[in-house]
C-alpha positions as a Markdown table, in Angstrom:
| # | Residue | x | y | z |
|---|---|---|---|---|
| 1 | Unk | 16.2 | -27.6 | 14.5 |
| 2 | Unk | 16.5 | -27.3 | 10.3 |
| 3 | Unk | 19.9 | -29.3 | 9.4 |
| 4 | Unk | 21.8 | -26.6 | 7.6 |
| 5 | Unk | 21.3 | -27.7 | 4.1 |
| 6 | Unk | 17.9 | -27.7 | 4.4 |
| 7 | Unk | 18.3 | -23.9 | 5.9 |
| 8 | Unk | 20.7 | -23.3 | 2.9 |
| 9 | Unk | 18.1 | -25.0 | 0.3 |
| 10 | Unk | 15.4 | -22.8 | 1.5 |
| 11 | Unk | 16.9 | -19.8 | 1.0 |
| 12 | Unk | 18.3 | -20.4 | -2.6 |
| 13 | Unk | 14.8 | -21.6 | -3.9 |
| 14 | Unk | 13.3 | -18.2 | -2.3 |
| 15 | Unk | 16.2 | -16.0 | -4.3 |
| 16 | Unk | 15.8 | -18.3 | -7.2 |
| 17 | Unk | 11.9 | -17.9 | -7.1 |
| 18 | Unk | 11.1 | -20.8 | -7.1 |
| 19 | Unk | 7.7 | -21.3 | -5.4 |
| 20 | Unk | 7.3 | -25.5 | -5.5 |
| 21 | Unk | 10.9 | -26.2 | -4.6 |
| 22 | Unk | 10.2 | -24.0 | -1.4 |
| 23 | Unk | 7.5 | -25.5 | -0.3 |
| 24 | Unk | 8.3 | -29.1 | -0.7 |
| 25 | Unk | 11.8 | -28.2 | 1.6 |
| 26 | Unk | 9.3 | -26.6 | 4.2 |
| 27 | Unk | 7.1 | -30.1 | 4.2 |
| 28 | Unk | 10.7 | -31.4 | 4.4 |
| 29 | Unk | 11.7 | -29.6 | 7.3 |
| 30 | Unk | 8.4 | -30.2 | 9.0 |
| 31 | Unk | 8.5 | -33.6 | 8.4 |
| 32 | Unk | 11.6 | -33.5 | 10.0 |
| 33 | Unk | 10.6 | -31.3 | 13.3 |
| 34 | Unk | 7.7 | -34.4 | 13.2 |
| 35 | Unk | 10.7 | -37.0 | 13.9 |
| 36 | Unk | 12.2 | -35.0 | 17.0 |
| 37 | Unk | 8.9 | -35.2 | 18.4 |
| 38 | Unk | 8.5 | -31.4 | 18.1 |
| 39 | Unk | 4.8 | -32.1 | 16.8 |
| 40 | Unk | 3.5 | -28.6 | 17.3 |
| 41 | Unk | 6.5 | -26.8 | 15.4 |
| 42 | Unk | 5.6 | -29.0 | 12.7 |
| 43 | Unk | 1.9 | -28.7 | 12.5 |
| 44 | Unk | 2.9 | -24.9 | 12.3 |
| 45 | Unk | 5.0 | -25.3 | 9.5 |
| 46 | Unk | 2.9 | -27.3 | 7.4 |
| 47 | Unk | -0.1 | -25.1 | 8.1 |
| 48 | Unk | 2.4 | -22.1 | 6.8 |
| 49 | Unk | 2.6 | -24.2 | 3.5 |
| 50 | Unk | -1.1 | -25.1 | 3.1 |
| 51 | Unk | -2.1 | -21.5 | 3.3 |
| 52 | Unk | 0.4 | -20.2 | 1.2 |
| 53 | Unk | -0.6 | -23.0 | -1.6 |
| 54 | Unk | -4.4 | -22.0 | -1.3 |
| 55 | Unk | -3.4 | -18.5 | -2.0 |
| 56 | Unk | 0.0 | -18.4 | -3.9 |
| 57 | Unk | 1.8 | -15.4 | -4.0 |
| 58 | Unk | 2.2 | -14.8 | -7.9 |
| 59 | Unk | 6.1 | -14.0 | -8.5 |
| 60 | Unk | 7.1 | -12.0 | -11.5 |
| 61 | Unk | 9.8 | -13.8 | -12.8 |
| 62 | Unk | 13.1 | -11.4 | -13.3 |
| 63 | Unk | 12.9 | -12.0 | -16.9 |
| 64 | Unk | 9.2 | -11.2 | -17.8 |
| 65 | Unk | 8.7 | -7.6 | -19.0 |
| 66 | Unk | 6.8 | -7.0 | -16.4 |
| 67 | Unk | 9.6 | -7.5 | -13.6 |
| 68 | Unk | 10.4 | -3.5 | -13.8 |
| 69 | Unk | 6.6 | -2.6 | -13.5 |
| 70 | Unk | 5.1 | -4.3 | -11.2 |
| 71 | Unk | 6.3 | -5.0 | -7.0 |
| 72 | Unk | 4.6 | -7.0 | -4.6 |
| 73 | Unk | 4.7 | -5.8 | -1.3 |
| 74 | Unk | 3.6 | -7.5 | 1.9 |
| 75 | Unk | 0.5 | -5.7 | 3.0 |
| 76 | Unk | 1.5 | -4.8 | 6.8 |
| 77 | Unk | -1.3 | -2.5 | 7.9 |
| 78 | Unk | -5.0 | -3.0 | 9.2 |
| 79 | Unk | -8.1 | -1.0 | 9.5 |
| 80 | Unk | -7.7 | -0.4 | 13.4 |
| 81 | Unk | -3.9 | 0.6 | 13.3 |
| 82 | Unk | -4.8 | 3.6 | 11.3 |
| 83 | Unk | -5.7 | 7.2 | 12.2 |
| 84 | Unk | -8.0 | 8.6 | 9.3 |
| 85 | Unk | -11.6 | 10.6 | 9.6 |
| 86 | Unk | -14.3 | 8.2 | 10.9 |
| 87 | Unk | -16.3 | 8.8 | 7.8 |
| 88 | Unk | -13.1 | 7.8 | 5.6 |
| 89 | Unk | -13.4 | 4.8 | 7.5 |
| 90 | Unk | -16.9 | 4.0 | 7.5 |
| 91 | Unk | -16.2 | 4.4 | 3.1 |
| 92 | Unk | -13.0 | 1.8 | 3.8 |
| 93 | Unk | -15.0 | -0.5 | 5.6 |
| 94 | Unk | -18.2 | -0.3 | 3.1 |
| 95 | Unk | -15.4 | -1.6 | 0.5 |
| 96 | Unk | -14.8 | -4.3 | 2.9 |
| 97 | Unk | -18.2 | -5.2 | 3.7 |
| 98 | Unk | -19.2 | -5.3 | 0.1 |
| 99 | Unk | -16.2 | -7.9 | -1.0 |
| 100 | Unk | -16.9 | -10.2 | 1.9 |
| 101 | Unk | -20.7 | -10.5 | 0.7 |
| 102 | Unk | -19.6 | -10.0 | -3.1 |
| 103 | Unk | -22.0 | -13.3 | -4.0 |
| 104 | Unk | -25.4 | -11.5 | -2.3 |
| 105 | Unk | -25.0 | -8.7 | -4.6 |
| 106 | Unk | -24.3 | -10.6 | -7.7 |
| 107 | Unk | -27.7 | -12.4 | -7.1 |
| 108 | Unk | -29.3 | -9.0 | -7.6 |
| 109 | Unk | -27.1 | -8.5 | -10.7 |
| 110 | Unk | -24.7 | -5.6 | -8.4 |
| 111 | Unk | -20.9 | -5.8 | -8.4 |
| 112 | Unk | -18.4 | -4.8 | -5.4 |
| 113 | Unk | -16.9 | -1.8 | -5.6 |
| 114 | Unk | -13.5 | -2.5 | -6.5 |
| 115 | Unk | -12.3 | -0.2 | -8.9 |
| 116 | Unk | -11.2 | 3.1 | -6.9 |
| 117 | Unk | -9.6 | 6.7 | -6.7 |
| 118 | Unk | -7.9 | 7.9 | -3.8 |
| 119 | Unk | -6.9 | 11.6 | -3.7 |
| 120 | Unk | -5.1 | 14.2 | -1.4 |
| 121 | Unk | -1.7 | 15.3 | -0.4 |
| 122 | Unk | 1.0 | 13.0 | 0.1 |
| 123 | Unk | 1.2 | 11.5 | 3.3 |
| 124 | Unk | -2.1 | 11.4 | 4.1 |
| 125 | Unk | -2.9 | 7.5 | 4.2 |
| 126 | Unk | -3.8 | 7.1 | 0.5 |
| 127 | Unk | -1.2 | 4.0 | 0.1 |
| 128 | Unk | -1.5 | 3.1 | 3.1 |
| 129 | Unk | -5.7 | 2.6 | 2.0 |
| 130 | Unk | -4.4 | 0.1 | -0.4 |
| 131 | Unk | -2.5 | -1.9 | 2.0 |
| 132 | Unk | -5.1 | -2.1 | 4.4 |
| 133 | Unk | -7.6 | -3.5 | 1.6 |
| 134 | Unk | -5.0 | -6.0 | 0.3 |
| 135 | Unk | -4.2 | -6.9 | 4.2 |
| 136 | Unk | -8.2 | -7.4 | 5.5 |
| 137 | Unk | -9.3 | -9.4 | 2.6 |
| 138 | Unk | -6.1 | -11.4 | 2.3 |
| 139 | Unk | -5.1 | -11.0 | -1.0 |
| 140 | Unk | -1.9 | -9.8 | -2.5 |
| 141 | Unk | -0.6 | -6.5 | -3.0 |
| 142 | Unk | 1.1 | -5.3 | -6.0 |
| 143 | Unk | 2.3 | -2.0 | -6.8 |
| 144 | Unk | 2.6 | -0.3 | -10.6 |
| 145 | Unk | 5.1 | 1.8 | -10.7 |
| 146 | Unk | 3.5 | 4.4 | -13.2 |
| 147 | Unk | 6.6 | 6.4 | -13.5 |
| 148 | Unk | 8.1 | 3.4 | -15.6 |
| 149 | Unk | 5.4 | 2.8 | -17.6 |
| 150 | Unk | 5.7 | 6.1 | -20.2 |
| 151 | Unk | 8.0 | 5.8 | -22.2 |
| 152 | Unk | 9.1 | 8.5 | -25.6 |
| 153 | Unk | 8.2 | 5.3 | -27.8 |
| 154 | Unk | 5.0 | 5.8 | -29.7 |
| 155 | Unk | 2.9 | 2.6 | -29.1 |
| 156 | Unk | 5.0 | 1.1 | -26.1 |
| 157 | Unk | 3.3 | 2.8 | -23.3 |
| 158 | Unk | 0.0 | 1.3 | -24.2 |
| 159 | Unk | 1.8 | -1.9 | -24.7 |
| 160 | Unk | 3.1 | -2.2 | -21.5 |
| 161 | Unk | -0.3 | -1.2 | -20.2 |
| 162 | Unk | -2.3 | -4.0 | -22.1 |
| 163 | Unk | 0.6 | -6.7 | -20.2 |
| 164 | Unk | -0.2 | -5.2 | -17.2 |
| 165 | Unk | -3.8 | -5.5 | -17.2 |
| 166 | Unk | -3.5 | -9.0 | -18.4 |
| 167 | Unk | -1.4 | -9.9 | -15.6 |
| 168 | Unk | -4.3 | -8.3 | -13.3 |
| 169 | Unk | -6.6 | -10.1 | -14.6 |
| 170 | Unk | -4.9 | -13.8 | -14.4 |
| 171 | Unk | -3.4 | -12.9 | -10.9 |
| 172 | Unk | -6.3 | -11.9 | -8.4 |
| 173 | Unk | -4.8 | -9.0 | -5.7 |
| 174 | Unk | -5.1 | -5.3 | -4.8 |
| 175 | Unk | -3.0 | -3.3 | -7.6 |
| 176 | Unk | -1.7 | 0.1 | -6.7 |
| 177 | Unk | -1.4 | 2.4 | -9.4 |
| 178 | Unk | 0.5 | 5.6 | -7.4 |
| 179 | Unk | 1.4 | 8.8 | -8.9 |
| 180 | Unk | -1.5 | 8.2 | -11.3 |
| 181 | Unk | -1.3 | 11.9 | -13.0 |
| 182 | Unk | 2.0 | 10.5 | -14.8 |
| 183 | Unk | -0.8 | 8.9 | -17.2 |
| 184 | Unk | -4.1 | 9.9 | -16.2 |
| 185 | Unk | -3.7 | 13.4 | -17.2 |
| 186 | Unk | -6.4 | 15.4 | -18.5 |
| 187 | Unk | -6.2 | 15.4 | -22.6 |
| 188 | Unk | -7.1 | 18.8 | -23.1 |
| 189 | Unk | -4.1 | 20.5 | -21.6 |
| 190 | Unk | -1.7 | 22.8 | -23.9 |
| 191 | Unk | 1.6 | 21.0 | -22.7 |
| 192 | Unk | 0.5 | 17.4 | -23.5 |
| 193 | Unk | 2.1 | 14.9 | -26.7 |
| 194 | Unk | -0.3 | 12.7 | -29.2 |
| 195 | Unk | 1.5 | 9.9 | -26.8 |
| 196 | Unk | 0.0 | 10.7 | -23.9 |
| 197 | Unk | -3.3 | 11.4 | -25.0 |
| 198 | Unk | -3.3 | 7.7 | -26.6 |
| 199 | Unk | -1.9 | 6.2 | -23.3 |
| 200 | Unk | -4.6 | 7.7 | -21.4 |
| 201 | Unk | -7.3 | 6.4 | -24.1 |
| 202 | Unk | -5.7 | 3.2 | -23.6 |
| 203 | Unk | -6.0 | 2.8 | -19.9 |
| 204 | Unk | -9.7 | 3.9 | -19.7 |
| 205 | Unk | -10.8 | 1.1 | -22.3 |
| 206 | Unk | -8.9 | -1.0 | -20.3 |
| 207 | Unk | -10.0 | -0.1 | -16.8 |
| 208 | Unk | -14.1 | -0.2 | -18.3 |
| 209 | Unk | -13.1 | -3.5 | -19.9 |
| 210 | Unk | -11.6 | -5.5 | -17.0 |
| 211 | Unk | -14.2 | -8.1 | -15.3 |
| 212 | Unk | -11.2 | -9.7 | -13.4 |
| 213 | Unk | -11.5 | -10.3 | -9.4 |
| 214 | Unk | -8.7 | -8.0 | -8.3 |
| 215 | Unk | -9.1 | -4.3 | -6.8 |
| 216 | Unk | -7.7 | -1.4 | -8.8 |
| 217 | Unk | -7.0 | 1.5 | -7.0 |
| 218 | Unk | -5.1 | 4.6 | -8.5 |
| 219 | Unk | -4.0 | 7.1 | -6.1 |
| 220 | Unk | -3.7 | 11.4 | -7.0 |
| 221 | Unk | -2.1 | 14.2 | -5.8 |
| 222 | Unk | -3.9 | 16.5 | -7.8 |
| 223 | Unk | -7.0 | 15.5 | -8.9 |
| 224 | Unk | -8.0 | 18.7 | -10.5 |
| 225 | Unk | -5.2 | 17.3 | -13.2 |
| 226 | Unk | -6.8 | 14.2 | -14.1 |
| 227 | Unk | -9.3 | 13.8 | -17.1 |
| 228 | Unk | -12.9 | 14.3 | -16.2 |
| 229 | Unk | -13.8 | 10.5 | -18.4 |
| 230 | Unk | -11.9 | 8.9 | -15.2 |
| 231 | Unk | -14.0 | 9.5 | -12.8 |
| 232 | Unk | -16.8 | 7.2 | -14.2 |
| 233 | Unk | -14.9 | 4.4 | -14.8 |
| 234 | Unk | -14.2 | 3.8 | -10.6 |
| 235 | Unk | -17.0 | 2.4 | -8.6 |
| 236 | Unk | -15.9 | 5.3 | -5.9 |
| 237 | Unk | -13.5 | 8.5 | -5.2 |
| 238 | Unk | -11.8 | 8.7 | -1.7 |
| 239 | Unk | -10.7 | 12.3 | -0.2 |
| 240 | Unk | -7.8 | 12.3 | 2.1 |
| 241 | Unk | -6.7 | 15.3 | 3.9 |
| 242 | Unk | -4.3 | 16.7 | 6.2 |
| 243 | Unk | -4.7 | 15.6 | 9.8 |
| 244 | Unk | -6.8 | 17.9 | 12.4 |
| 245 | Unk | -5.9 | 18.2 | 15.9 |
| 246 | Unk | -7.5 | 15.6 | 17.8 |
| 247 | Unk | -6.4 | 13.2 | 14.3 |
| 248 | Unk | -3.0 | 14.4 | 14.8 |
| 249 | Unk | -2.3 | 14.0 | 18.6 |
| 250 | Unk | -4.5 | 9.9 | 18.5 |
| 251 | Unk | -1.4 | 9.3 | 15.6 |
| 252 | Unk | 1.2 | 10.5 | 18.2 |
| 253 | Unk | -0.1 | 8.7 | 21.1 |
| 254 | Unk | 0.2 | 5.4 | 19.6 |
| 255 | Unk | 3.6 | 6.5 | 17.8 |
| 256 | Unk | 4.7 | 7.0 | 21.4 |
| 257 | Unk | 2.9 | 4.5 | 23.3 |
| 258 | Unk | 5.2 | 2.6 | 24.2 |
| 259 | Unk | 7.9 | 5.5 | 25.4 |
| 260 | Unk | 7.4 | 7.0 | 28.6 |
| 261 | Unk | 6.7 | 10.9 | 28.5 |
| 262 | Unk | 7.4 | 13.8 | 31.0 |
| 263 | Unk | 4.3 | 16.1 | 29.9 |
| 264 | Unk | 0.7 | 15.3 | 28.7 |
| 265 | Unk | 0.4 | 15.1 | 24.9 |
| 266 | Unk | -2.9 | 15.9 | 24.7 |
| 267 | Unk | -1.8 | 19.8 | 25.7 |
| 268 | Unk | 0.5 | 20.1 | 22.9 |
| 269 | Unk | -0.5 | 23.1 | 21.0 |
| 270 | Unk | -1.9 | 22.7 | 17.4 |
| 271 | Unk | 0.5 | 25.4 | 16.2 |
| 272 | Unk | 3.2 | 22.8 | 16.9 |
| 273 | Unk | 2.3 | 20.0 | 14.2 |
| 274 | Unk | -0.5 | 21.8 | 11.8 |
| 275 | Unk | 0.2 | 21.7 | 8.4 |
| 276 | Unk | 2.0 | 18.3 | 8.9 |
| 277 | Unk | 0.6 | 15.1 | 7.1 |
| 278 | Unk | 0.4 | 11.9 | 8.7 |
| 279 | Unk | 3.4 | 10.7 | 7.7 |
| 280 | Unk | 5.1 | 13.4 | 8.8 |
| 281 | Unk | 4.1 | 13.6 | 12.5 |
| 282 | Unk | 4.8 | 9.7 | 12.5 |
| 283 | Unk | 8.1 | 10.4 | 11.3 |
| 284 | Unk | 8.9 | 13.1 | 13.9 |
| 285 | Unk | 7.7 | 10.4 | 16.4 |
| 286 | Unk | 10.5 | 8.0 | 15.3 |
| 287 | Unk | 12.6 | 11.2 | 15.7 |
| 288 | Unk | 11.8 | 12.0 | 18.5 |
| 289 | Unk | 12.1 | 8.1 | 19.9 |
| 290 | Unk | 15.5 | 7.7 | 18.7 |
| 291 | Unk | 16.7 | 11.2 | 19.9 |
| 292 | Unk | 15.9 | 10.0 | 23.5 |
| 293 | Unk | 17.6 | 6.6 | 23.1 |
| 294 | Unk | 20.4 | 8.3 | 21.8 |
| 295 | Unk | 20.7 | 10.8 | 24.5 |
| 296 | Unk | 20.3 | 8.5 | 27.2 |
| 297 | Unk | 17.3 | 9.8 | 28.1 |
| 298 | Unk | 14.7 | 7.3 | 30.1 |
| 299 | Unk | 11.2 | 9.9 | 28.9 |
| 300 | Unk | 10.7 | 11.8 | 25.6 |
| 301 | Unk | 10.4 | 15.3 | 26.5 |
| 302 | Unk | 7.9 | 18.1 | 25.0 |
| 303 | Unk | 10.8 | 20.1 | 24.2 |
| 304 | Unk | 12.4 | 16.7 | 21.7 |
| 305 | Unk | 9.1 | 16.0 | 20.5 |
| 306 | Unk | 8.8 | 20.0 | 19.5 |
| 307 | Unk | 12.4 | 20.0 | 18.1 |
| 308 | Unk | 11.2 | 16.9 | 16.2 |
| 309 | Unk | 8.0 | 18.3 | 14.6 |
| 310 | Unk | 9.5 | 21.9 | 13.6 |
| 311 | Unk | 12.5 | 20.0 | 12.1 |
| 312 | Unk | 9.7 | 18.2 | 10.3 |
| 313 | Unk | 8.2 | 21.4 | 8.7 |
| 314 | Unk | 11.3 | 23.1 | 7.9 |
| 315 | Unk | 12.4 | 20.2 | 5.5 |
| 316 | Unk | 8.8 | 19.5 | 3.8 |
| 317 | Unk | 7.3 | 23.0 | 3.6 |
| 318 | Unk | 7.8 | 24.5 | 0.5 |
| 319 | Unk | 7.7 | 27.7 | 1.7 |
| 320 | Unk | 10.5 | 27.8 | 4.1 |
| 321 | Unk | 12.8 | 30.1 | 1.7 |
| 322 | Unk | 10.2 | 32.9 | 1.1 |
């Protein structure tokens, strides 16, 4: 085992991110698993290290600018773990496809398609798109938080743009811009400020002008608000929608998978989750899981997993009150 201070060193050099000093304590501490003659914890450890170092995770440092506009997530989710329409997936995986064999295009003077748009409700996979790119090619995964990026300062907006780009460009990875009406609106409309319309200038000379390695995907609620000169600076424009029936009931099953049931899922009526996005039936799963625990209960029952769902519509519909 890790002698405490080396336990205690680790963890201040991850809060105090500092990338070199953690590594060298994790060579440390495998050097020192080595000397107990645990050779294969070691060998793990120092393989840990050595793929970490050939693609380092690029920490904003608290003090940059940039530390309130940009968060790196760890890209949990994978192309077969999600439910989404097959022809959805067969776009996701031409993404894929196109980045692993990036070099055979640029031979015929083609580029991978790495600048995209991803629209539909909310809960319908879009994010979760971004984090399966990042996680099958292995790259990191940043999210802009577009909310923080307009400001009432004339000029700073567009400043904190050009930073942000520049960062995507010197730090390879798949960057998440969500919410993306907040400065992708379209120009045109009555309510908008001189601000905004500059902001959004800004950003598309900055999306046509970026060569750099890394993916840019924005992600829309309402597409129908975002300017028409967008869509031609993305290399493609993903639809998501509201799960069907058979897409709904596949997310339950593997939400529930693991829980024994007293009735057969696949009978559950349509009625019973329609409406509901993907998030929201795998929320009323985790409902329905913890209702059972809770209660003692060794099965989920239909009558929970109803409960569950209906509780789920009464608190996102919108038109509940009418």
């Amino acid at each position: 085992m890790a002698t405490a201070e080396q336990i205690k060193a680790l963890i201040k050099s991850h809060y105090d991110l500092d990338a070199e000093r953690f590594s060298t304590i994790a060579l440390q501490m495998a050097a020192y698993e080595a000397q107990k003659g645990h050779k294969s914890l070691a060998y793990e450890l120092k393989s840990i290290v050595n793929k970490g170092k050939k693609s380092p995770l690029k920490v904003i440092n608290r003090s940059d600018a940039l530390s309130d506009l940009i968060l790196w997530r760890e890209p949990e989710d994978r192309l077969s773990s999600i439910i989404l329409p097959d022809d959805l997936k067969v776009r996701i995986e031409r993404i894929l496809r196109e980045f692993y064999q990036r070099n055979k295009l640029n031979k015929y003077g083609l580029s991978h398609r790495r600048k995209i748009l991803l629209s539909g409700p909310p809960g319908t996979g879009k994010t979760m798109t971004a984090s399966v790119i990042a996680g099958e090619l292995d790259l990191n995964y940043y999210v802009i938080l577009t909310d923080k990026i307009v400001t009432k300062y004339m000029g700073e907006t567009a400043a904190k743009l050009r930073q942000i780009f520049d960062f995507i460009s010197k730090n390879a990875g798949v960057y998440l811009f969500d919410e993306f009406d907040a400065i992708g609106a379209e120009r045109g409309r009555d309510n908008e400020v001189g601000e905004m319309r500059r902001v959004l200038n800004s950003f598309l000379q900055f999306i046509e002008n970026d060569k750099s390695n890394s993916f840019i995907i924005a992600a829309t609620n309402n597409i129908d608000s975002l300017d028409q000169a967008l869509f031609r600076r993305f290399d493609d424009v993903l639809f998501y929608e509201l799960p069907n029936k058979n897409q709904g009931l596949r997310l339950m099953e593997n939400k529930l998978s693991s829980f024994q049931k007293t009735f057969d899922l696949s009978k559950l009526p349509f009625k019973e989750f329609i409406g509901l996005s993907y998030s929201e039936i795998a929320q009323a799963c985790d409902d329905a899981v913890k209702e059972t625990v809770l209660s003692d209960k060794k099965k989920i029952t239909r009558q929970i997993l109803i409960s569950m769902l209906q509780n789920r519509k009464k608190i996102y519909r919108t038109d509940k009150h009418k």
